[in-house]
C-alpha positions in Angstrom: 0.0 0.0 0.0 1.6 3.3 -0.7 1.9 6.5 1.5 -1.3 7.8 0.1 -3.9 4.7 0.5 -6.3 4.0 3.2 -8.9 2.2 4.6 -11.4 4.7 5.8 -14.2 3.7 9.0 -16.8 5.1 10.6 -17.5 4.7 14.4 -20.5 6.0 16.0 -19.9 5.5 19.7 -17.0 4.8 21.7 -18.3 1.2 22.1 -18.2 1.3 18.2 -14.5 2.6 18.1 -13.5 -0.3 20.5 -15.1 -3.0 19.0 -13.2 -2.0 15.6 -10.0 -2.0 17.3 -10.7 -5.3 19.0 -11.6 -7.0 15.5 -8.2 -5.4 14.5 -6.1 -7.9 17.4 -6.9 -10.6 14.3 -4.6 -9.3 12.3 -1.7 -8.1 14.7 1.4 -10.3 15.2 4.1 -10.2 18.1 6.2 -7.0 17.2 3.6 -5.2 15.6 3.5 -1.3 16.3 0.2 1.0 16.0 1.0 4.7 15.4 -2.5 6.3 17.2 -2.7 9.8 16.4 -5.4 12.5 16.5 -6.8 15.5 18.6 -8.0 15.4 22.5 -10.5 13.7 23.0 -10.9 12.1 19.9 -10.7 8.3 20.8 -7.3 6.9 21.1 -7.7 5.6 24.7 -10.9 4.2 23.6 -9.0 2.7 20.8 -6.6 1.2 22.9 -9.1 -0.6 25.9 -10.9 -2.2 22.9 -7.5 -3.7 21.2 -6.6 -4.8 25.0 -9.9 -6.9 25.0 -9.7 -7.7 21.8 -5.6 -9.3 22.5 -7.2 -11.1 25.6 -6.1 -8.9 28.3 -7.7 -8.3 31.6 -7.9 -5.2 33.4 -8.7 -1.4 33.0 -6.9 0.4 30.6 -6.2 4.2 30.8 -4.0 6.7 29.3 -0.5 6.7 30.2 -0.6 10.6 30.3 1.9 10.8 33.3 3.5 7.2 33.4 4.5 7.6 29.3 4.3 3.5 29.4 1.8 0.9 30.5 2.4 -3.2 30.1 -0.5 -5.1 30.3 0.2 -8.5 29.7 -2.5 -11.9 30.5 -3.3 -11.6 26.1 -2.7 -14.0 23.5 0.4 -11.0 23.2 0.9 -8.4 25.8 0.9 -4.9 24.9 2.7 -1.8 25.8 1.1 1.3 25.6 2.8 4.9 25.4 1.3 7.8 25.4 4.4 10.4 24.4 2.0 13.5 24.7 4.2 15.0 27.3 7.6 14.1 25.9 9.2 17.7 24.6 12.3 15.7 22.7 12.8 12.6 20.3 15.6 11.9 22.0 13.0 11.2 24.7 11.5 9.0 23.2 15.0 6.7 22.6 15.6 7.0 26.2 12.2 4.7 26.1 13.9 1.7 25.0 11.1 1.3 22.4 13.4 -1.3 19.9 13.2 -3.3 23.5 9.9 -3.4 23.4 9.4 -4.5 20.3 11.3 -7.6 20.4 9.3 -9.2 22.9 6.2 -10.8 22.5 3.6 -7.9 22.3 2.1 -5.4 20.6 2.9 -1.6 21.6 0.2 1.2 20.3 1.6 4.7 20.8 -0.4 7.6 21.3 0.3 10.8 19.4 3.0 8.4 18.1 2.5 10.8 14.7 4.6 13.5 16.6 7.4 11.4 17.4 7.4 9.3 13.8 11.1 10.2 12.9 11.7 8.3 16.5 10.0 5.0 15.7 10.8 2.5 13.5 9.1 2.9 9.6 7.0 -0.4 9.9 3.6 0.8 11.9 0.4 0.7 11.4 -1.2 4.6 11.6 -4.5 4.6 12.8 -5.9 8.2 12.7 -9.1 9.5 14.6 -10.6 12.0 14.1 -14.2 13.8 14.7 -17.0 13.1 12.5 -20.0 15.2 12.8 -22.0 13.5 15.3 -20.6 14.2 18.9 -20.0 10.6 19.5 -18.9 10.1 15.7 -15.3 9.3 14.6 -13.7 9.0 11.3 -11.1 6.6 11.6 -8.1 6.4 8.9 -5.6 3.3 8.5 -2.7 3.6 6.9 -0.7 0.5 6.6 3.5 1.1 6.4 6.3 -1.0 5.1 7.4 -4.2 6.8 4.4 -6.9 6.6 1.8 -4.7 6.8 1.1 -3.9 2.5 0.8 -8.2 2.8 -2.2 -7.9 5.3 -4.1 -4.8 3.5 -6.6 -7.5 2.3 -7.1 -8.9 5.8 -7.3 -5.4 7.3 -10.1 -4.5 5.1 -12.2 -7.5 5.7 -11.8 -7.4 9.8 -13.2 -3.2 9.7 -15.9 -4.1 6.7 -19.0 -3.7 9.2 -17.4 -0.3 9.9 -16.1 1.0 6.4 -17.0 4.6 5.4 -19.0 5.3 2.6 -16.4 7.6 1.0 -14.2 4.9 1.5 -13.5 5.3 -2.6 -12.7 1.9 -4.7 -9.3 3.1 -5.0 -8.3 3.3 -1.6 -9.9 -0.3 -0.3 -7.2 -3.0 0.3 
């Protein structure tokens, strides 16, 4: 998939949003990273308790505003979960130990990871949110990236079919 295609989805609840991020856990493997980016508010937290049901794991999830990084682990994969709104540097985010991270066996989904993309490595998944024009609507944007991802465009489009957008043109569909 190039730079400029996406799969485009339409949530209209948060229950909505997290139930397409937990079909989305079907097509993650041990290693994968999820770039979550869009405004306050807009849904990446949600995003993120729904993968962490989706993978298995038990608990509340919340935003790592303060903490930067959360493990959760008791999934089919565990899954880190950064939230580098706070971080002022990329060399901040190094001092994470993110290639770490990835090596073991877990998924790590990054919020606001799009202001810190020089930092990660160029094989993500990008999922943007953004607001649709219902208050509880949300627009939601995947953009595979290099590595294995362009191989599992067909698969991503079939898991977030009951969610796809309209004006998700012919063109951009995996």
């Amino acid at each position: 998939m190039s730079a400029h295609r996406r799969l485009v989805a339409q949530t209209s609840t948060a229950v909505d949003t997290q139930a397409l991020a937990e079909s989305l856990t079907a097509v993650v493997r041990a290693g994968d990273l999820l770039v979550l980016a869009g405004e306050m508010g807009a849904g990446k937290t949600a995003f993120a308790q729904g993968f962490a049901r989706g993978l298995g794991i038990p608990g509340r999830v919340t935003s790592p505003t303060f903490t930067i990084v959360a493990e959760h682990t008791g999934g089919r994969l565990a899954m880190h979960h950064l939230d580098v709104y706070r971080l002022e540097h990329l060399r901040e985010v190094a001092d994470l130990g993110l290639a770490e991270m990835l090596d073991e066996e877990a998924v790590m989904l990054v919020e606001w990871g799009d202001a810190v993309l020089p930092a990660l490595p160029d094989q993500y998944l990008e999922v943007r949110i953004s607001f649709g024009e219902g208050d509880d609507d949300r627009i939601l944007e995947l953009r595979p990236s290099g590595g294995s991802w362009p191989a599992r465009e067909r698969l991503l489009g079939e898991v977030i079919g009951p969610w796809r957008a309209e004006d998700d043109e012919e063109g951009e569909r995996c």
